[in-house]
N, C-alpha and C positions, 0 to 999 in steps of 0.2 A: 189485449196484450197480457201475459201471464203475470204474476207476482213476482217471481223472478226475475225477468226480463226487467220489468220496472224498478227492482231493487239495485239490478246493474247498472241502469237506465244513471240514478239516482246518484251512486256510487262515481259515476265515467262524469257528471255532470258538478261534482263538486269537485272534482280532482281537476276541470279545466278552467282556468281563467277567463275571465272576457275579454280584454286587452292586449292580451300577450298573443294570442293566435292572430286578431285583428293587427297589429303591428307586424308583423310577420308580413303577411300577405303583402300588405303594404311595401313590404321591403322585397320582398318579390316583384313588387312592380315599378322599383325605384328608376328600370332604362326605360319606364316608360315616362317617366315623370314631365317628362316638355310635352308629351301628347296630352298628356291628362292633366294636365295644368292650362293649357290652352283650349281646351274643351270646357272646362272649370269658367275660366272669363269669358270666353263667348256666351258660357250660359249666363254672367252674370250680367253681361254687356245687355245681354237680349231680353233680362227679367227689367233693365233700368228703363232701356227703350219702352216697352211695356207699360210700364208704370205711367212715366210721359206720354205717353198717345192715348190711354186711357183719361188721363187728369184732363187734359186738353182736348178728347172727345166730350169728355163731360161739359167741361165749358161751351164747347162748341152747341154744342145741344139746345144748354139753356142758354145762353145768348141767342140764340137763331128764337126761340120763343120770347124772349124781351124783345126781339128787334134790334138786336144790337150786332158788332160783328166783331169780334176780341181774337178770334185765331181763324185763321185762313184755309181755304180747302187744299193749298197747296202746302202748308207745312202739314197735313195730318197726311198728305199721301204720302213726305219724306219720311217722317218715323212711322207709318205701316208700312211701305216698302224696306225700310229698313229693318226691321222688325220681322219681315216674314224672312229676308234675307239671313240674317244674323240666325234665327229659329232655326232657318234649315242647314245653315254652315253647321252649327252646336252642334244638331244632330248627329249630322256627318260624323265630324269630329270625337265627340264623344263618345259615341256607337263604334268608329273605327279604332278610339285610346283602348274601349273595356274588351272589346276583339282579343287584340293584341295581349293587352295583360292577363285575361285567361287565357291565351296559349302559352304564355311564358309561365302560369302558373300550372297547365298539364305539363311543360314540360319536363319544368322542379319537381312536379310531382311521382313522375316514371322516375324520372335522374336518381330520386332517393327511394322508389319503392325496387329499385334492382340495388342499388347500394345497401338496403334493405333487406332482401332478399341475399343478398351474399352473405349479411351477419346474422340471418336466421332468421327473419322477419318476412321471409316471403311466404310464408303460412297461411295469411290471414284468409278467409273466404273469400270466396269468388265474388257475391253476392254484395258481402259489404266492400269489396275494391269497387265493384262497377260503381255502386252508388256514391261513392268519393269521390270518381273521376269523373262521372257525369254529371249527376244531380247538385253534388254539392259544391263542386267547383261552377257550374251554370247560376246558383242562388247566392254566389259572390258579386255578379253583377251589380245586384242589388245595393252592396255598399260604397259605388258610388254614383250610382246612375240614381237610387231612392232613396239615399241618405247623404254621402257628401254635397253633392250639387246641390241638394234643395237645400240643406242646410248652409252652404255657403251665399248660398239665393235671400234663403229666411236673415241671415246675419245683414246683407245688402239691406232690403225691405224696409225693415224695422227702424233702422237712423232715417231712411227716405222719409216713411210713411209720415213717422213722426214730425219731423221738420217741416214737411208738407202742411199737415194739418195746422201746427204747431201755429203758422201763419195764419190762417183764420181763426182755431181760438185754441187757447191752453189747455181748456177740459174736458173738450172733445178730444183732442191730441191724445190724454195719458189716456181716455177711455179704449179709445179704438190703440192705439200702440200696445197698451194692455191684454185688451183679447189678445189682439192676435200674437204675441208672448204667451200665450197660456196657453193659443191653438197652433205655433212653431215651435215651440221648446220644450214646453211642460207637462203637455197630453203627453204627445211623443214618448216624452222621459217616464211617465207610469207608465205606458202601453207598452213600453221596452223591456221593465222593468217585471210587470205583468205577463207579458206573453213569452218570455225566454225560456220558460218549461214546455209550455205548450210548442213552440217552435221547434223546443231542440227533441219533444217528442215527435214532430213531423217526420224529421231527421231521419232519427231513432227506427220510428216504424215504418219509414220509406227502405231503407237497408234492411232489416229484417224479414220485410215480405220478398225482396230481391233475392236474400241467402233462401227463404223457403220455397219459389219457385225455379230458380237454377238448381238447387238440389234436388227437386221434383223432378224437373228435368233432365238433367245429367245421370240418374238412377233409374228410368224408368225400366228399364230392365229386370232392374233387382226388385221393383215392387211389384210390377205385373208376376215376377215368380212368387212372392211371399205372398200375393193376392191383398196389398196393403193399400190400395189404389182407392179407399173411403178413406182410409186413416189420413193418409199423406193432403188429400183433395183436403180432409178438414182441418188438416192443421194452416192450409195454406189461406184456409176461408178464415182461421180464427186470426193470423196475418193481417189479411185485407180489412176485417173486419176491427181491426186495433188501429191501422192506417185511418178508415174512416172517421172513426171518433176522434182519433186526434187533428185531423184534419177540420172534423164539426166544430169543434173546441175554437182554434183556432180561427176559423170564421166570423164564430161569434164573437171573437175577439175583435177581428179588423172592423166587425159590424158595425162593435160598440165606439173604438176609434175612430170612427167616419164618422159617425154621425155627432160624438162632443166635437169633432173639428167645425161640424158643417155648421153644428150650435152657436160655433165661438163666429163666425163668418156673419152667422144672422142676428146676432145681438151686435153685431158690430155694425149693419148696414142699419139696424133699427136705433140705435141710437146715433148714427149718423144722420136718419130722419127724423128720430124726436128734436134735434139740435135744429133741425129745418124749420122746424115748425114750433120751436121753443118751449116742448112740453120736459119740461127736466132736466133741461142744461141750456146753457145760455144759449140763444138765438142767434144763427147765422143769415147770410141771405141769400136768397138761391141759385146765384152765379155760382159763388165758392162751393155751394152744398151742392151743388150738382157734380162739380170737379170735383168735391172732396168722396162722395159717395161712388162716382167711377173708379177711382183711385183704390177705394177698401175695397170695393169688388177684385180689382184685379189684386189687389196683394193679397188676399185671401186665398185666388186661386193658385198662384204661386207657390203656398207650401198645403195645398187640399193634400195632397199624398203625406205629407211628415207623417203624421199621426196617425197612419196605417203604415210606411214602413218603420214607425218604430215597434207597433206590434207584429213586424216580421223581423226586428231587428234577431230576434232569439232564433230566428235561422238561420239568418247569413252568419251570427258571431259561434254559434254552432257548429256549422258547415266548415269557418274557418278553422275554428279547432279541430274537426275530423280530417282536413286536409294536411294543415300542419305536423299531425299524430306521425306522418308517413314518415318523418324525418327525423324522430325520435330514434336512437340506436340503443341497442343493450350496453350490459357494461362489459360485456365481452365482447363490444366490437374492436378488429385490429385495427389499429393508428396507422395514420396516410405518411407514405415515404416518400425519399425525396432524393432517395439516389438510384442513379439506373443500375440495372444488372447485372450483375459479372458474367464472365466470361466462361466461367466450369460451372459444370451442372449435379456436380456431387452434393448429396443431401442427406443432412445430419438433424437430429433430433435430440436434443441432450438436457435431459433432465424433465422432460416435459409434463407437466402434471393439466388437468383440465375436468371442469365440470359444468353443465351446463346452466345451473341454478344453484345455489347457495345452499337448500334443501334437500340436495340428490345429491347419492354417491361417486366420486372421482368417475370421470370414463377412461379418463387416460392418467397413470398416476407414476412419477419420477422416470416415465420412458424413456429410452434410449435406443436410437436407429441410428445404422449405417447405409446407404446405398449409394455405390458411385456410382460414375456416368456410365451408362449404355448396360446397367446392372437390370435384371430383370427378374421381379419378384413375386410373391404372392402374399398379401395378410389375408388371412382364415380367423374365423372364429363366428360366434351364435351372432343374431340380432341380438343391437343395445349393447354389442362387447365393443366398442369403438371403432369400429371401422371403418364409417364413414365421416365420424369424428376428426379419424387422422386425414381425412383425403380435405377437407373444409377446413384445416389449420396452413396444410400444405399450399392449397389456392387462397390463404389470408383472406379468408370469410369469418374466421374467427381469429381470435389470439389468445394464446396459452397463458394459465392464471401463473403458470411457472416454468420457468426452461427457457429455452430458445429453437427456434428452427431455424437452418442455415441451408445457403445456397451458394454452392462456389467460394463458399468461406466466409458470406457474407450475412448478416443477420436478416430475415425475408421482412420483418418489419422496417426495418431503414429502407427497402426497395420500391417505388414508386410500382405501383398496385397494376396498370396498365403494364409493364416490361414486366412483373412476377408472370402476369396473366399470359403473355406473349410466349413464356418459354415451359410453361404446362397446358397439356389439353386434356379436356375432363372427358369421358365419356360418362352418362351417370346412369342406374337402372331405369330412371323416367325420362331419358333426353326427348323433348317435346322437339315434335315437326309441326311447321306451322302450316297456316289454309293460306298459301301460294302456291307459285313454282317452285320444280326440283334447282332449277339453276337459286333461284332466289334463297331456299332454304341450305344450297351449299356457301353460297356467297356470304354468307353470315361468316362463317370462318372465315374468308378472307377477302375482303370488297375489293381487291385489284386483283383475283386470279382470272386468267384468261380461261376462254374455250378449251384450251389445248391443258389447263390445269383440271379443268376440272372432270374432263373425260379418264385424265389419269388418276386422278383421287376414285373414281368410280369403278374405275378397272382395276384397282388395287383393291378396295372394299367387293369384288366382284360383283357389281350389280349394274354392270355399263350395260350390258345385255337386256335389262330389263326397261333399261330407261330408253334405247332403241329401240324398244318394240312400242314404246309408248306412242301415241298418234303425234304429239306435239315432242318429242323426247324432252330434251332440258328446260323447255319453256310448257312440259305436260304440270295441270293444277293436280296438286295435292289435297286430298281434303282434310277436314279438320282433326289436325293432330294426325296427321300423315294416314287415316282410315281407307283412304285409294290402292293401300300395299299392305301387304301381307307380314305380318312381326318381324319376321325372317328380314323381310326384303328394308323395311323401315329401318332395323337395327343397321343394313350396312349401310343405307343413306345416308344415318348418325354416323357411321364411321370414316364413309368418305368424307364428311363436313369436318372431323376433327382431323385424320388425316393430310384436309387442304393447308391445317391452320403450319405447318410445319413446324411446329412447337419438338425438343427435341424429349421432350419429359410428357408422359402419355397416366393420364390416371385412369383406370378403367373400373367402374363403381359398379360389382354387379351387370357387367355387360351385356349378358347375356339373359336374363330377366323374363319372364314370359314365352321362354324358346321351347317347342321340344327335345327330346333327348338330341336327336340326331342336326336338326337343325343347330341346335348349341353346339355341337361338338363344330359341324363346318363352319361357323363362325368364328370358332377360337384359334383352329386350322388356320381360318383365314389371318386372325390378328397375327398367331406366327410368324406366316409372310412378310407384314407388309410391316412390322415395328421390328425390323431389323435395324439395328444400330441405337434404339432411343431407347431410355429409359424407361422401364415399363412398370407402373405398380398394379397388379391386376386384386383387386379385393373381391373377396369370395366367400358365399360358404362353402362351400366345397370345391375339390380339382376334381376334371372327368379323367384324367390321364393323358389329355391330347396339349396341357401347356408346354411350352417349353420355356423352364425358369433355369435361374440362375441361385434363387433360394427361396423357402419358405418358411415364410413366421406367421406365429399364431398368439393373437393376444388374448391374453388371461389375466383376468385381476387388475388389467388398466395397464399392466407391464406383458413386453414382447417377445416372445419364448421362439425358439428355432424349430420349428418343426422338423426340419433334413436337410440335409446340404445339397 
């Protein structure tokens, strides 16, 4: 891993809490809470069960070699059958509670990375999203299937164990209660403490060989032309290669935390047999040392995991913080409203000043816009002069540090974000087609348009013809990012889907984007057509001549100048 990366590494690792992401999650999983609360007591029902059929196998044991007979074959087959029963209910149950709460937790997770994505946060790389939605949301399990349970297991145990012993002799009791305190609580608590770099380096270099092999991938185009296909392979091997060691690292760490548990398990069973045999503590006698040593056998195995998942703890409370991160908003995210939309679709800008960082100059500064309803316009101006600025205020992805924007008269912040969204459709220069169907990919605009809607959206964007010739037509697969259709033909797909959405306010960002001369022009031809009566804002760098507006403005200097009437 480079020097750099590690100083980020370093940086992103003091800036996150332990606690605060791990509470979260939590609270993401609060409608699960009767599931995984009863998952919880099965498991602690079945660790007690346990306990007692071991204690009482031990007895069993040694009484059968005295001759004697103190528990019966029929009570040990009630707590083993109860015992295997209860073991596999838990299972069940608890496997089916941690199911559930990590899909509640992909779901929180989309819900805020598109809520995200509206206030500018949909940027991040590809490479470090997969590895948050997969990897790191899948190494939550961990907190509580290898750390709550057995911990609530080890809290059980430990009053048992003691009180147990306690009854054959007192200083046996604090001895073996002691280890196994030092092999459920206190390894754990170093190995936690210890391996939370090395973990949240796991993290760390699992996402970043993910970002260098999708980038790999996704380009390979561009490096088979630059001929960079050593350079890229080894940057992706110096990746893997940073993956490894921290993974080595970490190994060594669970190594070492296995093996002081398994230490504290065998000091415990051995001085459960010095006690036997009276070398070093008081002398018990071999009924009770037999039950008392089956008994430290199984509560040992009981928490054998603590003290390796608390040297994984630094990935799950890692993981949770990089999940969490998704939900974080800038400070220019616009505030959620709470009133539906009015009735006119006339839209005013007044005063509007905007920037998108604190260090960078205004994009939009003390603007002021008119457009009424069914007005239809153009802003022009270079890249970076704000124009897509204004289209991302418009759809409250952002909010203005100054001014207000208005809708039908109404402020578009007091508007509940779904009814703003309902009465504008965006078309954008990148409107992504997904790897489904044509139907599927229209239906996104509107989940109840019929057959008879969506043939017409298609024949309006003119490319019903194409989708006919298709072997399957509206149920023909698209590939990924619509690559089964030609620029041309994918731009009007994009249009019939916005089209469907019958929105009366039409943003159009660069529409035409990747077109040749000629195909751009039939394209614009075509929006002529079909956004008859709706408000149009078409932004641009340039007019081919074939628009038909109502007016043009051109922003300069953050403020909006007329170009021509």
């Amino acid at each position: 891993m480079k020097s750099s990366e590690n100083r980020e590494f370093a940086r992103q690792a003091r800036r996150e809490g332990v606690m605060g992401p791990v509470l979260q999650i939590l609270h993401i999983w609060q409608r699960r809470a009767p599931l995984l609360t009863a998952g919880a007591l099965l498991s602690l029902l079945a660790v007690l069960i346990g306990l007692v059929l071991m204690r009482e196998a031990g007895m069993r044991v040694a009484a059968m070699t005295l001759g004697v007979i103190v528990v019966t074959t029929g009570a040990l087959r009630i707590f083993g059958g109860a015992r295997v029963i209860l073991r596999y209910t838990e299972r069940l149950v608890t496997h089916d509670a941690m199911f559930r709460a990590l899909a509640d937790v992909r779901v929180w997770f989309f819900r805020n990375l598109a809520r995200g994505a509206a206030a500018g946060l949909g940027f991040r790389r590809a490479g470090d999203l997969l590895s948050r939605l997969v990897s790191d949301v899948e190494t939550l399990d961990g907190l509580y299937l290898r750390i709550i349970i057995p911990l609530l297991g080890a809290c059980l145990v430990l009053p048992f164990l003691f009180i147990a012993i306690n009854m054959v002799d007192t200083v046996l009791a604090v001895v073996v209660a002691g280890l196994f305190a030092c092999g459920a609580f206190v390894l754990p608590l170093i190995a936690a403490m210890m391996g939370r770099r090395e973990g949240g380096l796991v993290n760390h270099a699992s996402a970043q060989l993910r970002i260098g092999v999708l980038d790999m991938v996704g380009g390979l185009r561009e490096i088979a032309t630059f001929g960079a296909e050593g350079r890229m392979l080894a940057h992706v091997r110096d990746r893997d290669d940073a993956l490894y060691r921290a993974q080595m690292k970490q190994a060594r760490m669970l190594a070492m935390a296995g093996a002081a548990s398994y230490l504290c398990g065998q000091a415990a069973v051995v001085a459960v047999l010095a006690a036997a045999l009276g070398l070093g503590l008081p002398r018990i006698a071999p009924l009770p040392a037999a039950a008392v040593l089956f008994l430290t056998v199984a509560a040992f195995e009981t928490v054998g995991g603590l003290t390796r998942a608390g040297a994984l703890a630094g990935s799950i409370t890692r993981a949770a913080a990089r999940v969490v991160a998704v939900g974080e908003m800038p400070e220019h995210a616009p505030p959620e409203g709470t009133e539906p939309a009015p009735a006119g679709t006339d839209i005013r800008f007044e005063h509007v000043s905007f920037r998108w960082s604190a260090d960078r100059a205004p994009v939009l500064d003390d603007l002021n816009l008119d457009i009424p309803a069914g007005q239809r316009i153009a802003v022009l101006g270079p890249s970076g002069a704000g124009k897509s600025t204004l289209a991302a205020l418009l759809l409250k992805a952002v909010a203005p540090q100054a001014g207000r924007i208005t809708l039908g008269g109404r402020d578009i912040a007091t508007i509940r974000d779904d009814d703003l969204r309902g009465r504008i459709a965006w078309l954008s220069q990148a409107t992504h087609l997904f790897a489904d169907t044509i139907r599927a990919n229209l239906l996104l605009g509107r989940p109840d348009a019929t057959e008879a809607d969506l043939w017409t959206a298609l024949e309006q964007a003119r490319v019903a013809d194409v989708v006919r010739d298709l072997p399957d037509g509206l149920d023909s697969w698209l590939g990924e990012g619509g690559t089964s259709l030609s620029g041309g033909q994918g731009r009007r797909l994009a249009l019939a889907r916005v089209l469907l959405s019958r929105a009366p306010i039409l943003i159009l960002d660069e529409p035409a984007t990747g077109l040749d001369a000629r195909t751009e022009q039939e394209f614009l031809q075509t929006l002529n057509d079909v956004t008859q009566g709706r408000t149009v804002i078409l932004i641009a760098h340039r007019l081919t001549g074939v628009e038909k507006l109502d007016k043009v403005w051109r922003i300069s200097d953050g403020k909006m100048v007329s170009a021509r009437s």
